[in-house]
C-alpha positions as CSV (number, residue, x, y, z in Angstrom):
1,X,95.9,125.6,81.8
2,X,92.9,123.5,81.4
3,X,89.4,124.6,81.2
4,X,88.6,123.4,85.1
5,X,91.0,125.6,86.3
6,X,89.9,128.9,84.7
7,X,86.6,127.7,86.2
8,X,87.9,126.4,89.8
9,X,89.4,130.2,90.1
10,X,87.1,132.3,88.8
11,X,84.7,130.4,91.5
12,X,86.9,130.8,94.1
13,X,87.5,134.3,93.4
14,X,83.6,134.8,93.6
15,X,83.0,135.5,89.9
16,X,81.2,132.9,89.2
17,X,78.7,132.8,86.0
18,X,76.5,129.9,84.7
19,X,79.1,129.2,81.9
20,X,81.9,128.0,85.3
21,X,79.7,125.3,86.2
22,X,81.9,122.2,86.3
23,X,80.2,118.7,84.6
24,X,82.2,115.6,85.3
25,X,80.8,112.5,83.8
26,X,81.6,109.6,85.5
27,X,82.5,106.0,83.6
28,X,84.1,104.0,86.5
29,X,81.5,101.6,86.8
30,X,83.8,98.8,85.8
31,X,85.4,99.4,89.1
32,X,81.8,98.7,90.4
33,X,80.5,96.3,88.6
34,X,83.0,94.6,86.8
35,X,81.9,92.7,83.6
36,X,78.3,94.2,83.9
37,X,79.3,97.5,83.6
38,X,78.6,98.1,80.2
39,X,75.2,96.8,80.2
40,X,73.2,94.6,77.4
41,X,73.3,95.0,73.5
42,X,70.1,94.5,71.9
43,X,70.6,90.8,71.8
44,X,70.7,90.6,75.8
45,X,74.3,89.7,75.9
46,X,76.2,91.9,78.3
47,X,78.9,94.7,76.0
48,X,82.6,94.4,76.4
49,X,84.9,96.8,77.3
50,X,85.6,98.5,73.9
51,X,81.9,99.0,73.8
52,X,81.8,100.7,77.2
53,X,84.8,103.0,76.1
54,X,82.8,104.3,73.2
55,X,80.4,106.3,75.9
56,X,83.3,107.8,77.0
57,X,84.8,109.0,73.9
58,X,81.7,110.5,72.5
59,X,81.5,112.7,75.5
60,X,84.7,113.9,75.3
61,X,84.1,114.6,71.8
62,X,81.4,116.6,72.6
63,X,83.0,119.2,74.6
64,X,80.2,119.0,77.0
65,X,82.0,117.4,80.1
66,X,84.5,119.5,81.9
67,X,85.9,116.0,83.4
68,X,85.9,112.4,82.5
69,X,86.3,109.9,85.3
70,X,87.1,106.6,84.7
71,X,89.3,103.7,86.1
72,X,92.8,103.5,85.9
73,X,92.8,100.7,82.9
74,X,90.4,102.8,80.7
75,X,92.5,106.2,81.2
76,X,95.1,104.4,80.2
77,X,93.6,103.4,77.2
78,X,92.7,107.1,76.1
79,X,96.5,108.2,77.3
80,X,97.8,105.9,74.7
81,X,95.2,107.1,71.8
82,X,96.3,110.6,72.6
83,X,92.0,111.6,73.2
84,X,92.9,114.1,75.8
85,X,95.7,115.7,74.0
86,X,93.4,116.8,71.5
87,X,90.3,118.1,74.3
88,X,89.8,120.3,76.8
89,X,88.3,117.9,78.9
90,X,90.3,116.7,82.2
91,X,91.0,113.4,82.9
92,X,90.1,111.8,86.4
93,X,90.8,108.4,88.1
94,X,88.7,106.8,90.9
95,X,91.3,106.4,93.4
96,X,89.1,104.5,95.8
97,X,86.7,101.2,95.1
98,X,85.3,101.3,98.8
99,X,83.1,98.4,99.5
100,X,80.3,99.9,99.4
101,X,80.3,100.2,95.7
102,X,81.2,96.6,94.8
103,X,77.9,96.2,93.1
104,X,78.7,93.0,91.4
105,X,76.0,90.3,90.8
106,X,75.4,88.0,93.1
107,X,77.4,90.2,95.7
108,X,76.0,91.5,99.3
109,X,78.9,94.4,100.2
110,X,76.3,97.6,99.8
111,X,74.1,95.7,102.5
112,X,77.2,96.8,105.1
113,X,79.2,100.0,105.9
114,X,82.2,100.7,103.4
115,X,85.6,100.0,104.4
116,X,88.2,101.9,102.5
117,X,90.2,100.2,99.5
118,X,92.0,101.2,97.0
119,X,92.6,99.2,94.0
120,X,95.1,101.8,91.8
121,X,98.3,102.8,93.1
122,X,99.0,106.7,93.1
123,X,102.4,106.9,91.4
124,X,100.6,104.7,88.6
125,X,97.7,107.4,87.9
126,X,99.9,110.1,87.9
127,X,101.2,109.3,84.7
128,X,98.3,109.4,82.6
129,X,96.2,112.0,85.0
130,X,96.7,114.7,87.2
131,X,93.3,114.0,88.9
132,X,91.4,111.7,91.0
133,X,88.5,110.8,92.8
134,X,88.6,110.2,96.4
135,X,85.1,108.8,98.0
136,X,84.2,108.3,101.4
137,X,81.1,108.5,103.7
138,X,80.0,109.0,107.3
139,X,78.0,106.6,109.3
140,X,78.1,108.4,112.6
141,X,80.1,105.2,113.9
142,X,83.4,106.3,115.7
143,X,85.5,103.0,114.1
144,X,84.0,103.2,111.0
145,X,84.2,106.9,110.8
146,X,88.4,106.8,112.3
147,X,89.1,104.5,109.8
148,X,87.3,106.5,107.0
149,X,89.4,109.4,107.9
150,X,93.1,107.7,108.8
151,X,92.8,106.4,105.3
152,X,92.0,109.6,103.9
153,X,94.7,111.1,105.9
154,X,97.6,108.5,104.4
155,X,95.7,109.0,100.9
156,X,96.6,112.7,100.9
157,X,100.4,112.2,102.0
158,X,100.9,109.8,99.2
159,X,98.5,112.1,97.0
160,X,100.5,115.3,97.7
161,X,104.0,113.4,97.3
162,X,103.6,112.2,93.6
163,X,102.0,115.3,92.7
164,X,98.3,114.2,92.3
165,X,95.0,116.6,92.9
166,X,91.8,115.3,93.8
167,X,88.1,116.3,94.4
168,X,86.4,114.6,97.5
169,X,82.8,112.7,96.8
170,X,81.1,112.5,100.1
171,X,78.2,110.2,99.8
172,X,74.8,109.6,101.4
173,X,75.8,105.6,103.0
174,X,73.5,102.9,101.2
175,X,72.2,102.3,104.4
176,X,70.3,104.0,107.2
177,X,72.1,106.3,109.5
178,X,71.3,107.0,113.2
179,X,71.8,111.0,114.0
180,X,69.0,111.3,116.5
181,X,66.9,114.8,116.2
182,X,69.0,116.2,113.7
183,X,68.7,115.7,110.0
184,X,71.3,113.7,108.5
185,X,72.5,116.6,106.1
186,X,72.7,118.5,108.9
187,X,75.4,116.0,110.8
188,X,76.8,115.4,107.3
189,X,77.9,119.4,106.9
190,X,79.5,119.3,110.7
191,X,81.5,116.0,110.4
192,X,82.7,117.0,106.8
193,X,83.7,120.7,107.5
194,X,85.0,119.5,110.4
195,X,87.2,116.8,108.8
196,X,88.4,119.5,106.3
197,X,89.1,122.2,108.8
198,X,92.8,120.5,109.9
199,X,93.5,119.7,106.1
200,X,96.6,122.1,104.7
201,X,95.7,124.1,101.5
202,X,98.2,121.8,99.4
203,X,96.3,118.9,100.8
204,X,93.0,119.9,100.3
205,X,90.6,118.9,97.4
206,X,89.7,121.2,94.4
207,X,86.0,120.6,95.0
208,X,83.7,118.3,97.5
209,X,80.5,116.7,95.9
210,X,77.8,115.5,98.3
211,X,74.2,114.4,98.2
212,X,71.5,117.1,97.8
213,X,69.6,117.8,101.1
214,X,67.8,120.7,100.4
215,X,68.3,124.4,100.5
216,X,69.3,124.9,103.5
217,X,72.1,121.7,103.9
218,X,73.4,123.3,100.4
219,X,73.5,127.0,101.6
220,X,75.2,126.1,104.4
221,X,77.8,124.7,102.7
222,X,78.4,127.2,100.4
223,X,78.6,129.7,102.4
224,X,80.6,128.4,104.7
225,X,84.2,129.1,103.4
226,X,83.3,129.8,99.8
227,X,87.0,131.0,98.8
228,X,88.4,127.4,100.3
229,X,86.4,124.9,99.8
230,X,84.0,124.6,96.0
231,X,80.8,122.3,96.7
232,X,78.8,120.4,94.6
233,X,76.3,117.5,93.9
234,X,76.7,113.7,93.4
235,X,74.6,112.0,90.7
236,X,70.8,111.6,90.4
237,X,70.5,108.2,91.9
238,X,66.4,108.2,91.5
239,X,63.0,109.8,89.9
240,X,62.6,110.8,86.3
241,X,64.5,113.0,83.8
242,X,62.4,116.0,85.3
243,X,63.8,115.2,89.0
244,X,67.1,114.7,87.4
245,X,67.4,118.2,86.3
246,X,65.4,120.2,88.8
247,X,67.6,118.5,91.6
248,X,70.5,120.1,89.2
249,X,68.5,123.8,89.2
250,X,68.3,123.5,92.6
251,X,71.7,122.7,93.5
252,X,72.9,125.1,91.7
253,X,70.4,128.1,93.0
254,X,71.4,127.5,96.3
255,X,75.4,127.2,95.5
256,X,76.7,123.9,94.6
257,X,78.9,124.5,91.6
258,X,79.9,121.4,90.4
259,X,78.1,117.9,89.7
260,X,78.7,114.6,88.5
261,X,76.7,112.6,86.6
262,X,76.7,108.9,85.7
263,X,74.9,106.5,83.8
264,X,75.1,103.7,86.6
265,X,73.8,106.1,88.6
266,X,70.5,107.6,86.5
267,X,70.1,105.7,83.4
268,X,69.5,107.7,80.1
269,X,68.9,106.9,76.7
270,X,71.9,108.9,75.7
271,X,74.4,110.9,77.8
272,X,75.6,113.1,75.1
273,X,72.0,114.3,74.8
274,X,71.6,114.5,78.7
275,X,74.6,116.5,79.3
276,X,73.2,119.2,76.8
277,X,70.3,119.0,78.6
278,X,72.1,119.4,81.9
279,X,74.1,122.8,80.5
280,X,70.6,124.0,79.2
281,X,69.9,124.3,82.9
282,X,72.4,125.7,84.4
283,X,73.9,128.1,81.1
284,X,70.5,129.3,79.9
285,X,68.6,129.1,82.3
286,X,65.8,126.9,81.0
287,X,63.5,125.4,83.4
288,X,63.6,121.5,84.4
289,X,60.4,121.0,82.6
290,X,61.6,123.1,79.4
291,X,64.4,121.1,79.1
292,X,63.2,117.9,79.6
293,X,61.0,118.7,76.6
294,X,63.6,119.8,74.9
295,X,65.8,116.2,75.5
296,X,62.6,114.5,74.2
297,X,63.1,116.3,71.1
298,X,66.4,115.9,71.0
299,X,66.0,112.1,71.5
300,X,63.3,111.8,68.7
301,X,65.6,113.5,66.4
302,X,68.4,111.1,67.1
303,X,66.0,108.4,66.2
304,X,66.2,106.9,70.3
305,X,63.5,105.6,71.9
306,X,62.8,107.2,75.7
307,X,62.9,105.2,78.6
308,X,59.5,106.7,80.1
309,X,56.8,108.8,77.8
310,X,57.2,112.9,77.8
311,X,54.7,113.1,79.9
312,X,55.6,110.5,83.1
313,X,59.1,112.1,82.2
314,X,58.4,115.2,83.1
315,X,56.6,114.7,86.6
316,X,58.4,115.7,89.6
317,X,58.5,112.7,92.4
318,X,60.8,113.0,94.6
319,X,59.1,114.4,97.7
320,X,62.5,116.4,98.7
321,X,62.7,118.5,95.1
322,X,58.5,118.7,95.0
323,X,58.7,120.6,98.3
324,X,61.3,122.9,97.3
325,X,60.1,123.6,93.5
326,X,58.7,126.8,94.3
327,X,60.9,128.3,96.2
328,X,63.4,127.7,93.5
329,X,61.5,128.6,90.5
């Protein structure tokens, strides 16, 4: 049994404790962004795939994730080497490239709603994982929205027949969304509770992840069927190191129990280093500001230079986590 499931049932079975708090890191942005996924060296030329595969390895060397998503060609690649044989880390698979993440230069899909796609065929993933990532979002459009969920429908018939499991990523659409007088989170919790309440338990995901509203929007899902469905947060996708985290203490205070994070997503000077960071939140219980101070020393010791100076790093500024501080300190 693999660490995630000791976790995954001890959550479900409402003895949860800081240590079950499930990391994935996620390293699919090849799917994304194709040859600019990797990034620059330090000569401005953009880093190859071997080079993008190193991330990956030193995080599951460092025992820090609980999951490692990446596209079907890298997992490949680490099936062959034999990596996960020797961890405790899970493998995962984005099983969908949706439009709206084809963020490749030059390109203009984000600007429009996601259609569904999938570039990986099941019966090929399940060989090298037993795990996936399904995305999707909601744009309060009934086409867009039917379509959305008929694909996710035929996704989990194929899913369930070759024996794969998969944790659901529902997030916030790259563009705005019309939901009248309510809040969006609060239409997101309806449509997606409601999607998952015709689902059969051997269907259903192991965890949802979805964009941090607040609070309230988290509490509500939590609480909502807490022995059948696990919630949790998608990556930072803006502010500093200090909002990074304190979006993470908050999430977690109000009952998501999972979260992804991604370099794509919230760039860091080093992941390994972040991730610590991230279990220094949620394990001991050290404040957002205590532990960005304590990355900062982590990074000077490594010999890295930060992206922003301690002290711009550590100001809160995103309105949404300012507001709620606090109440969560």
């Amino acid at each position: 049994m693999r660490r995630i499931d000791e976790k995954l049932a001890k959550i479900a079975q409402g003895r949860y404790g800081p240590r079950d708090f499930i990391l994935t890191f996620c390293k699919d942005a090849d799917l994304l962004c194709g040859c600019s996924a990797a990034g620059r060296d330090e000569n401005g030329r953009l880093r190859n795939a071997p080079a993008y595969r190193a991330d990956m390895r030193r995080v599951i060397e460092s025992d820090l994730a609980d999951i490692v998503l990446s596209s079907l060609s890298n997992a490949e690649v680490f099936s062959e080497e034999g990596i996960y044989a020797r961890s405790n880390v899970t493998p995962a698979v984005r099983l969908t490239d949706n439009t709206d993440i084809w963020l490749v230069r030059g390109g203009r899909y984000a600007q429009f709603p996601a259609m569904p796609f999938r570039s990986s065929r099941l019966e090929n993933v399940r060989p090298v994982a037993n795990l996936g990532l399904y995305a999707l979002g909601f744009y309060n459009d009934i086409d867009i929205d039917h379509a959305t969920l008929r694909a996710y429908a035929e996704f989990r018939q194929v899913a369930a027949s070759v024996g794969l499991r998969h944790f659901l990523r529902v997030a916030d659409p790259p563009i705005p969304v019309d939901t009248g007088t309510e809040e969006y989170g609060a239409y997101r919790n309806d449509v997606l509770t409601r999607s998952l309440a015709g689902v059969a338990s051997k269907e259903r995901p192991l965890f949802v992840e979805v964009g941090y509203h607040g609070p309230r929007a988290m509490e509500e899902l939590a609480d909502w069927d807490p022995t059948r469905v696990i919630f949790g947060l998608t990556g930072c996708k803006q502010g500093t190191t200090r909002d990074c985290l304190e979006r993470l203490a908050q999430g977690e205070r109000y009952g998501a129990r999972t979260a992804s994070f991604s370099r794509l997503d919230f760039p860091c000077e080093e992941p390994v280093l972040m991730m610590r960071a991230m279990r220094r939140v949620v394990r001991e219980g050290m404040s957002s500001r205590e532990a960005v101070q304590a990355y900062h020393a982590d990074l000077e010791v490594a010999g890295l230079p930060p992206i922003r100076p301690l002290q711009e790093d550590m100001e809160l500024t995103v309105p949404l986590l300012s507001r709620n501080h606090s109440r969560a300190a």
